[in-house]
C-alpha positions as CSV (number, residue, x, y, z in Angstrom):
1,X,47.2,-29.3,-133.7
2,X,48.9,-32.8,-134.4
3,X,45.3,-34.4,-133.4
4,X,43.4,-32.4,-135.4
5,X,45.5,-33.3,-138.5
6,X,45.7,-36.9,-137.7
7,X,41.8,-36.9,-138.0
8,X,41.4,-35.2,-141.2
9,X,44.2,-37.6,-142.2
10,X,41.8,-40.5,-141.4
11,X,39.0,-39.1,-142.6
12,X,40.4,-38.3,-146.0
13,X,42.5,-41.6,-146.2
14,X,40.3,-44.2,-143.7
15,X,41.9,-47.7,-143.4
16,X,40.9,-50.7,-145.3
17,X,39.6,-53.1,-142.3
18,X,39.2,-55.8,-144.3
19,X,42.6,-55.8,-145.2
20,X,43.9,-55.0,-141.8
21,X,41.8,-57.6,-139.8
22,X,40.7,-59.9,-142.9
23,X,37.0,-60.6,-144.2
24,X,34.9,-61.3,-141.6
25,X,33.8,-65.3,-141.7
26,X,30.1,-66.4,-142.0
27,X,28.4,-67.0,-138.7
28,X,27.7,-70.5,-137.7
29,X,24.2,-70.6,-137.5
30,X,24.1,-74.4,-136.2
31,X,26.3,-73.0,-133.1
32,X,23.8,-70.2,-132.6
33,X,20.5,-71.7,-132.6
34,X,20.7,-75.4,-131.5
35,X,17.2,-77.1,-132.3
36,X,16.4,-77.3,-136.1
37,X,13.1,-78.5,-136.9
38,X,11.8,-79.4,-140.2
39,X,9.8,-76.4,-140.9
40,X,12.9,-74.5,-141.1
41,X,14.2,-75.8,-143.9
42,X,10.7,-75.6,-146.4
43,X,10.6,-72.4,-148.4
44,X,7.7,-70.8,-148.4
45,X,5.9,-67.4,-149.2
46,X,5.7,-64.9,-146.3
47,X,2.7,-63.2,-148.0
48,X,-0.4,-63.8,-146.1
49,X,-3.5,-63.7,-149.1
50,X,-7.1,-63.0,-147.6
51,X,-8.4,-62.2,-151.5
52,X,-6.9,-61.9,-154.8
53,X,-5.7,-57.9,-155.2
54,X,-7.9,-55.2,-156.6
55,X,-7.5,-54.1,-159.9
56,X,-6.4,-50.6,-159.0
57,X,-4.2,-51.9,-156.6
58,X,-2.2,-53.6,-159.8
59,X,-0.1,-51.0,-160.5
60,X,-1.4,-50.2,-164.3
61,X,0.1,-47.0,-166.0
């Protein structure tokens, strides 16, 4: 049938969104979340370190 066809068609050939609707722009973080407090902006590790690893946690080969 014509519908079937058409879907293979797509499938085999999809469409470049990005070209047919553009690139999508960055969000606007500011607009989303409105209070900014200074801890945001230091970088800092996520690791949380109780004691220094094990040496057969280390990985050796």
């Amino acid at each position: 049938t014509q519908l079937q066809q058409t879907v293979m068609n797509q499938y085999y050939n999809p469409l470049d969104l990005d070209a047919y609707f553009g690139e999508p722009e960055p969000p606007k973080l500011e607009a989303i979340f409105k209070r900014t407090k200074a801890r945001f902006f230091k970088r800092t590790s996520s690791a949380v370190w109780h004691s220094p690893p094990r040496s057969g946690n280390m990985g050796s080969d």
